[in-house]
N, C-alpha and C positions, 0 to 999 in steps of 0.2 A: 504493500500500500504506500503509493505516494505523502511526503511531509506535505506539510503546510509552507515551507518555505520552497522546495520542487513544485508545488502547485503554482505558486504565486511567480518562479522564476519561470516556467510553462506560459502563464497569463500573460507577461510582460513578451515574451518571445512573439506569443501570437497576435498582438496588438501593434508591433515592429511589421512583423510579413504582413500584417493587414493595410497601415498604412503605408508602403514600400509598393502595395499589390495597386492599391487605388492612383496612389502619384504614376505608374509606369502605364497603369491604363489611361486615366487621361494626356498621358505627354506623350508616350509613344504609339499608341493603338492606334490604329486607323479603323473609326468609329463607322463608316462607311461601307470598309472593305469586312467588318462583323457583320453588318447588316446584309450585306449581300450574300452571307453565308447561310441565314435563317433559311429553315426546311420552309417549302411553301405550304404545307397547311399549318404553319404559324406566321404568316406574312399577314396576316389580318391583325392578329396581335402588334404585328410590327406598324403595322400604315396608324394603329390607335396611338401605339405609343409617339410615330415621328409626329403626328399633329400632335399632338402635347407637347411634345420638346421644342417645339418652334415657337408654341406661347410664352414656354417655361424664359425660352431666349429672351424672347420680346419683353421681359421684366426687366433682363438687364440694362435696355434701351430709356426707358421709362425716368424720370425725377423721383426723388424719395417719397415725395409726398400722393402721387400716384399709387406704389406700388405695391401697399398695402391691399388698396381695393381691388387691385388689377388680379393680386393673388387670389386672393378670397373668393374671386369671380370663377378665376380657373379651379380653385378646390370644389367650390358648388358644382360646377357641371362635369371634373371629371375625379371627384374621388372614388367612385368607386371602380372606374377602368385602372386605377393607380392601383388599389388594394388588390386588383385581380389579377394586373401587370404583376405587381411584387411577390404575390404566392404563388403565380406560373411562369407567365414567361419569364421573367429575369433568375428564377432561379434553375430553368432549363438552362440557357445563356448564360452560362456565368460570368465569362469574359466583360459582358455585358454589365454585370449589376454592379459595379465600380462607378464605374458613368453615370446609373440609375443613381445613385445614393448618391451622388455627388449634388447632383442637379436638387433632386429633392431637398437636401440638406440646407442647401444653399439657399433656396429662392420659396420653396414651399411649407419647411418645416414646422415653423409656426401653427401655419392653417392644419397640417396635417396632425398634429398635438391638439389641436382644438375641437375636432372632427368627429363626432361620436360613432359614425361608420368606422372609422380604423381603429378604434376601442374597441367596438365590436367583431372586428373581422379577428385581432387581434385574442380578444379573449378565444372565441369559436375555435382557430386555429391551435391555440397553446391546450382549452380542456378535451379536444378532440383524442390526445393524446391520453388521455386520463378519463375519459369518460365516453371508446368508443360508440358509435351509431344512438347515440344522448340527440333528444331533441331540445335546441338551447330556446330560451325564451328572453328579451331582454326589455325594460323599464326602466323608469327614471330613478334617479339617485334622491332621496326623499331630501338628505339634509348634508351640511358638509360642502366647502366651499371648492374643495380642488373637483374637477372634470372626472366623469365616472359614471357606470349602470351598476343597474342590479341585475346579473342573469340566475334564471331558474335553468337548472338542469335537469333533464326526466329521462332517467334510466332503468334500464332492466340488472337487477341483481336477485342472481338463482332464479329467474324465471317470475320476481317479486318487482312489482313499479313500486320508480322508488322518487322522490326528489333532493335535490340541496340546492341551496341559496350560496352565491355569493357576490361578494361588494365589492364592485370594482371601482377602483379611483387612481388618477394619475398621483406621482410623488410629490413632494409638499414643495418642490420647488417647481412643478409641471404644471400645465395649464389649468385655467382656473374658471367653476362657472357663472362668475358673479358677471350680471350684467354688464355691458361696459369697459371690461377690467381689457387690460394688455394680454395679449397674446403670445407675448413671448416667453418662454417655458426655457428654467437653466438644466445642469445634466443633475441627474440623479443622486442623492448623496447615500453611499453605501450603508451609512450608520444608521438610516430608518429600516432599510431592509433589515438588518440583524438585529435592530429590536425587537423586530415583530419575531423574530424565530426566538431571540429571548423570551420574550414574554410565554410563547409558546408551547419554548422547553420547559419552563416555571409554570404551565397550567392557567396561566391567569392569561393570557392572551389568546386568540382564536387562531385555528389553523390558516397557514398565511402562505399563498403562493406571488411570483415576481416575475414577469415577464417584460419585454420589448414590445413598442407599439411598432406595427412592422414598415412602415414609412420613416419612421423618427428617429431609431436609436435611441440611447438615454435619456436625453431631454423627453421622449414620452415614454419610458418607464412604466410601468403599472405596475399597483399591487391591489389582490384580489384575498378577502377574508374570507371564511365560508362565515355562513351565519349561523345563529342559533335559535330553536336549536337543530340539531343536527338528526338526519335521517336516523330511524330505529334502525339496530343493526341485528336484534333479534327479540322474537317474540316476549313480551312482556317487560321490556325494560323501562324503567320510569322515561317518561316525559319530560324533556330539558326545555326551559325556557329561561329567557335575558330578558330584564328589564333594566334600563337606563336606570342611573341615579333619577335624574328629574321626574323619571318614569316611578319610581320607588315611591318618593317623597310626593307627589302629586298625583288626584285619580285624574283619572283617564280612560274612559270613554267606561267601558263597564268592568275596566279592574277593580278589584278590592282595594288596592291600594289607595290610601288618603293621607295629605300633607299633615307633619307631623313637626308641628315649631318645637317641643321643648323633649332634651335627651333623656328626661325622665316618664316619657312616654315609648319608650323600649323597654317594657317587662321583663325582668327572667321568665314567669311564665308564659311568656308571648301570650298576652292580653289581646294585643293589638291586629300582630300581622304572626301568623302560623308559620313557624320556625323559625322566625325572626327574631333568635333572644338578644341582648343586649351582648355580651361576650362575643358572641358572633360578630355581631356587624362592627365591634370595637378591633377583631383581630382581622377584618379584613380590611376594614379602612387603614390599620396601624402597614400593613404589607404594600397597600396602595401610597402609603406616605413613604415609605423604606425606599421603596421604587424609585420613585421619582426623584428622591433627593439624591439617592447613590447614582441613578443612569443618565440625571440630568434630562429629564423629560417633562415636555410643558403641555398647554392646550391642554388641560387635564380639566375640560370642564363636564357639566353635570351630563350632558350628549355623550360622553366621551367614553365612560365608564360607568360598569352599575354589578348587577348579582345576577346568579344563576340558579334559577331554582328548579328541585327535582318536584314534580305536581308541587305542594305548598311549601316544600323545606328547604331555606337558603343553603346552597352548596358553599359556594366562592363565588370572587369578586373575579370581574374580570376587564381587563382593560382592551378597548377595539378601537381606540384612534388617539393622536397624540402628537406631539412635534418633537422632533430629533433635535439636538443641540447642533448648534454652526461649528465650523470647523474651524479648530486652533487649537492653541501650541500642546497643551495638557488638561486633561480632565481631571484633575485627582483636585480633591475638596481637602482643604485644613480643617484635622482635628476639632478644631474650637468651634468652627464655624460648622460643621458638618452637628456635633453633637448639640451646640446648644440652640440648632434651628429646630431639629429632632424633637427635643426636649420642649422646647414653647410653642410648636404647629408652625413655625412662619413660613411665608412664601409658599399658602398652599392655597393652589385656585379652587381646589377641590372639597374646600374648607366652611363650605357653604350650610345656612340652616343648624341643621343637630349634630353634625357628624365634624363642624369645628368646634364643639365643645370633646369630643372623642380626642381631639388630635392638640388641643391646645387648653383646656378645663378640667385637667388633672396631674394628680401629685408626680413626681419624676421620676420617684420609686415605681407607683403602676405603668405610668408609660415604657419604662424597662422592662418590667414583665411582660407588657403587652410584645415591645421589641422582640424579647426572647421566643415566645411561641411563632411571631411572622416570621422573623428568621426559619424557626427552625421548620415552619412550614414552605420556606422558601428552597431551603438546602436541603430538602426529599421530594424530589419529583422526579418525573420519568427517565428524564437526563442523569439522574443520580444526585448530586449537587450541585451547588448553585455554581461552581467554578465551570462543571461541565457541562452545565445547560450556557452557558455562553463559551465555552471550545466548541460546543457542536453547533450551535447557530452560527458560528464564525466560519467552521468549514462548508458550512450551509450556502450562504453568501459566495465564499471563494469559489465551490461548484458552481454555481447560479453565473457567474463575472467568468470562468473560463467555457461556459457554453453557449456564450454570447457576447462574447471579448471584440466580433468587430462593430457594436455597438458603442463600447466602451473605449476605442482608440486610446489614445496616448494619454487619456487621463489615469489609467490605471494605477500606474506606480503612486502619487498622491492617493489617489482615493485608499489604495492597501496599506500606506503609512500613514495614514489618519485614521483606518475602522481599526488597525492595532495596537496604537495608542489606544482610542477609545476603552477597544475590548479590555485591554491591562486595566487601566485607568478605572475601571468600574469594579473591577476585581478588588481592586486594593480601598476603595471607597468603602463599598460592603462592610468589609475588615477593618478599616480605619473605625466606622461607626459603633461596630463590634468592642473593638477593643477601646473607646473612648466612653461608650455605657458599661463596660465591667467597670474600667477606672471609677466613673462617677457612683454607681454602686457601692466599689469599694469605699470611699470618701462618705459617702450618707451615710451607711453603717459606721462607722468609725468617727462622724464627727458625733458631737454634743447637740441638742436639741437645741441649742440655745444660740449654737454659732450656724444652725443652718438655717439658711436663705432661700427666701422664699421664691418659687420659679417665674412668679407673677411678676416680682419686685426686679427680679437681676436681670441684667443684658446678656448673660453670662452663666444660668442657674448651677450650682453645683459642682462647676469646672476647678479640678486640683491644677496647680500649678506644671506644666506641660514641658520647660524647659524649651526645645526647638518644635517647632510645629513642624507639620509635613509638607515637603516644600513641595511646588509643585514642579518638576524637574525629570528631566532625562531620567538622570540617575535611580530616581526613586522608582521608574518603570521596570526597568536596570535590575534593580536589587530587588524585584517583588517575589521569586522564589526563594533567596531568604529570608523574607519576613512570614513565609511559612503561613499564608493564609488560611489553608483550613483549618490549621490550628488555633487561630486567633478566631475564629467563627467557634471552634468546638468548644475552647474554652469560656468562652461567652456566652452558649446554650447550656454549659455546666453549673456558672458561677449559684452562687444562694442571693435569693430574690428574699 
């Protein structure tokens, strides 16, 4: 089995011959004497594509301020000869599809990012593979501002009709469907796709597939959720259902659910809402804050996340949409700042109603507790631990970027020295948090009642003196196998609460 660094020197090799492949087709091919080659019962393919390419030309005649509409003109009347060009003939011709992707890239991209036909041709294509002779079905995207459907899948499994749902939407830096907005869509950033397979491998995110929009390359990116819940897979298995946070906390249309202002309307004997005890929804909210302050993820609003219930009994929380942090130099959080944001709730969007008294209206000792059980609910999932549930969404990613590397041209090598950073970077967060709540544990047991500080009162609550904080630095990426992370996790799910 290939490393991780043979893969990634494979990805960067293929992204060289790919660009090397395109420059020598446009500069030395003779784009003419290809054309005269095409078998005649695909010359009709060909007379479609040379009328396009002569409009395609005609943009670059045009002033700037023309050639927005001039495009837009040409996407409406020939997207879909494009989309059918790109799944046949150009991938019959290969010679050919250098030249295709050049032109497109150049003068069309945009519109073709914006296009909800090559989202769709696009999904159809990539779950054909995964869900053969499935008849797809596709509709609008309800909410959520990046460009995207929802398609129904309807399959036979064992002779059984079956359905799934999933969500499709372009990457967070891809086109977008807000009225109005610009059209122009940047390239993909690796670090939202490997969250989604984190979150994933940790249970708390939905199964997440990542494909190419097949005109665009990265700049239209997709990533497609299944939804929930998810097809039965065998006779009598409970019923999964997701309900949003706002969905939770607010009725809606003939849920049971009803807005619930104050945290002491969470019973232990669930009074209220059936399997909804107070403990629960305290240890999933506590794993949904652990989350996001260790991974550096935002857009964490009440749409964004919510629970999953088996018929009436809260499983877990699960996270299905989010924003990936921008790219620089290090991700790794100080000590201080990491624990005593932790400790008083702050900078949580998600902090909303009853569930910011959860995360910021209790003592530091229970919030530790609470830490302890999310943890350790985090560090036992299917992936094994939390370390390997992000090694394996990381080679997750690097499959996904080497079987579609000439999407990804020469950005490669950055994009795999920022999602590696990242990936360490969040390793060592985890553990930082880990071993910054044994400390302060240790210190509340050990001080005097008298000299302890109250976490309402201090900027600071409970923090022992730390000496050098953890800088944010190379080095510190450097040295994270000896600082021995799973041990600083193990020891922190051991310490006495």
């Amino acid at each position: 089995m290939e490393t991780k660094k043979q893969v990634e020197e494979k990805i960067s090799q293929q992204a060289s011959s790919t660009g090397a492949a395109a420059s020598s087709n446009e500069s030395d091919l003779d784009i003419q004497k290809l054309y005269s080659e095409v078998n005649e019962e695909d010359k009709k393919n060909l007379a479609i594509w040379m009328n396009i390419e002569e409009k395609i030309k005609e943009l670059e005649k045009l002033p700037r301020n023309k050639k927005g509409k001039a495009a837009k003109d040409i996407s409406t009347e020939h997207m879909l000869d494009l989309i059918n060009l790109a799944g046949g003939f150009f991938n019959k011709y290969e010679k050919l599809k250098p030249y295709f992707d050049k032109l497109i890239q150049e003068q069309l991209v945009n519109q073709a990012n914006a296009d909800i036909r090559s989202i769709q041709s696009s999904a159809t294509q990539y779950f054909q593979t995964l869900y053969p002779s499935a008849k797809f079905t596709f509709k609008s995207k309800l909410s959520g501002v990046q460009m995207g459907q929802i398609v129904d899948i309807g399959y036979l499994n064992n002779g059984v009709e079956e359905k799934v749902s999933y969500y499709i939407k372009t990457h967070q830096g891809g086109s977008v469907s807000a009225s109005g907005s610009s059209l122009k869509a940047n390239n993909v950033d690796l670090k939202e796709l490997f969250i989604y397979k984190v979150l994933e491998n940790l249970g708390i995110g939905p199964k997440a597939h990542f494909f190419p929009n097949i005109l665009s390359g990265q700049s239209g990116f997709c990533i497609a959720t299944r939804g929930i819940p998810t097809p039965k897979k065998a006779a009598g298995k409970e019923k999964k259902t997701f309900f949003t946070y706002d969905n939770v906390v607010e009725k809606k249309g003939g849920d049971h659910f009803r807005k619930i202002s104050r945290f002491e309307d969470l019973k232990e004997k669930e009074e209220i809402f059936p399997g909804f005890a107070k403990q629960d929804f305290i240890l999933e909210m506590t794993k949904i804050d652990i989350l996001a302050k260790t991974l550096l993820i935002t857009d964490l609003n009440s749409g964004n996340f919510g629970f999953v219930f088996n018929e009436d009994k809260m499983k877990k929380c699960k996270i299905v949409d989010f924003r990936a942090p921008e790219n620089q130099g290090s991700y790794l959080i100080e000590k201080t700042d990491l624990v005593a944001d932790f400790l008083k709730g702050k900078n949580t969007e998600y902090g909303k109603i009853f569930s910011s008294m959860v995360l910021s209206g209790r003592a530091p000792e229970e919030k530790i507790a609470s830490a302890v059980a999310a943890v350790m609910a985090l560090n036992t999932n299917k992936s094994g631990d939390f370390n390997n549930a992000i090694d394996k969404a990381l080679l997750y990613v690097i499959d996904c970027v080497q079987k579609n590397s000439s999407a990804f041209g020469n950005t490669i090598k950055a994009q795999m020295d920022d999602i590696n950073r990242y990936s360490e970077g969040i390793k060592i967060n985890l553990a930082t948090l880990c071993e910054g709540l044994t400390e302060v544990n240790e210190n509340i047991t050990n001080s005097s009642a008298e000299n302890t500080v109250s976490a309402s009162s201090s900027s600071k609550p409970y923090l022992p003196a730390y000496g050098t904080t953890l800088k944010a630095t190379a080095n510190a990426i450097t040295n994270a196998a000896e600082k021995n992370l799973p041990k600083v996790i193990e020891t922190f799910l051991r310490m006495k609460r």
